[in-house]
C-alpha positions, 0 to 999 in steps of 0.5 A: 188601466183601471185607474182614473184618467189624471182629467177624470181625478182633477174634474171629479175631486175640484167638483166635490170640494166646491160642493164641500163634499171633502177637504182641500187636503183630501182633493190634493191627495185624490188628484195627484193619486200616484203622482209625486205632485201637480202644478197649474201653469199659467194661472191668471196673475200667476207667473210660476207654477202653482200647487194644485192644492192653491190652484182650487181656491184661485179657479173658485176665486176666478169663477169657477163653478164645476169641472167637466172631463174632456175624453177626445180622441181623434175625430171626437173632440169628446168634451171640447168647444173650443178654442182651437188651441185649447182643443188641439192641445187636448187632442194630443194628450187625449184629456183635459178638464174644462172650468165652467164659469171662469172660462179656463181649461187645463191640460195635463203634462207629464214632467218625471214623476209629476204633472203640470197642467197647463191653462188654457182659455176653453168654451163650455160643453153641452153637458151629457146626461147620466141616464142616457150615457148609462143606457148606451154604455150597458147596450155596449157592454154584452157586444164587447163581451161577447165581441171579445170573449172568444178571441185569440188576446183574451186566452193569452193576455191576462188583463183581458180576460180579468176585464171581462170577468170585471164587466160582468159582476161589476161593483166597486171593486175599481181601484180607485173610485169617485170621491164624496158627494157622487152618488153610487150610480155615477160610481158604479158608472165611472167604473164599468166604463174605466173597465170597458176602456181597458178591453178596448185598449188591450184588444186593439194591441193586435187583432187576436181572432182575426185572420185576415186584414178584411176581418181585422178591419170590420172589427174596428168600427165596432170598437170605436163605437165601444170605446166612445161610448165608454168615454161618454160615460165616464166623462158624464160620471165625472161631471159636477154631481147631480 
């Protein structure tokens, strides 16, 4: 999908109204995106579920300063310091958002047609920093292009080859971007690495080109490679603006 993971809207949208870049309500409307509602469970001093738009001012209340995306995958707690837990829950989901200041994580589930994230004590993660996550992710982007331009998935799955036309002329044509406050850099970011996240996700479907499980097998080092390093960036995009 080109859409924001559930984390990287959370993240982004808690950051830009603690910077007053935008309204509650916006926020609320930004973080839930198609989802028919969001509830925080386990909130200090709160016994049932919470709305998200309350959730906001009781995570400031609590300390709350910023919110960092965690992206793990297996093998790469991208994002993630601890506790055991808490990792391990975001691990399963494969996202989470981390509360700098109160201590707090928040991992989401989906329950029908709305999402209950659930809070968890999390450690802080060194941040990453734009500049270098930005360089990596635009080393990354000519190998996936060429990588996966020629291979059996991009002639016939569609989404492929729309990806790798998107890569190149990249803009802000996502759908769905960062919200107020985040400069176009970390925008534009955002979007290519979301991009970059889709090509990996369609192209490990099967292994189109290759005919034989040795060549199917030298590719995937390579893709994990462009897969984290899309990750990174799309959690250092989504980190409190700077």
């Amino acid at each position: 999908m080109l859409t924001l993971p559930r984390a990287a809207r959370l993240a982004s949208w808690t950051n830009a109204w603690l910077a007053g870049a935008t309204s509650l309500d916006e926020a609320d409307e930004g973080i839930k995106g198609d989802d028919a509602a969001h509830h925080v469970i386990g909130l200090p001093g709160q016994d049932e579920p919470v709305p998200v738009l309350l959730s906001l001012g009781t995570l400031r209340n609590l300390g709350t300063r910023a919110a960092v995306v965690a992206l793990p995958a297996p093998g790469d707690p991208l994002g993630l310091a601890g506790p055991r837990d808490f990792t391990e829950a975001a691990l399963e989901v494969g996202e989470a958002v981390v509360c700098e200041g109160s201590g707090l994580g928040l991992v989401p589930h989906v329950v029908g047609a709305g999402v209950q994230w659930k809070v968890w004590p999390a450690h802080p993660q060194a941040p990453l920093d734009l500049a270098d996550v930005t360089m990596e992710l635009a080393q990354t982007l000519q190998d996936v292009i060429e990588a996966l331009a020629g291979l059996d998935v991009a002639r016939w799955r569609p989404g492929v080859a729309e990806a790798l036309v998107d890569l190149r002329s990249v803009g802000r044509k996502a759908h769905d971007g960062l919200p107020a406050g985040y400069p176009p850099r970390a925008d534009e970011l955002a979007a290519r690495a979301r991009r970059c996240l889709l090509v990996c996700e369609l192209a490990l479907v099967d292994d189109g080109g290759a005919v034989t499980a040795f060549e199917a097998d030298s590719r995937r080092p390579a893709r994990r490679r462009r897969d984290r390093a899309a990750r990174r960036a799309l959690v250092a995009a989504c980190g409190p603006p700077r």
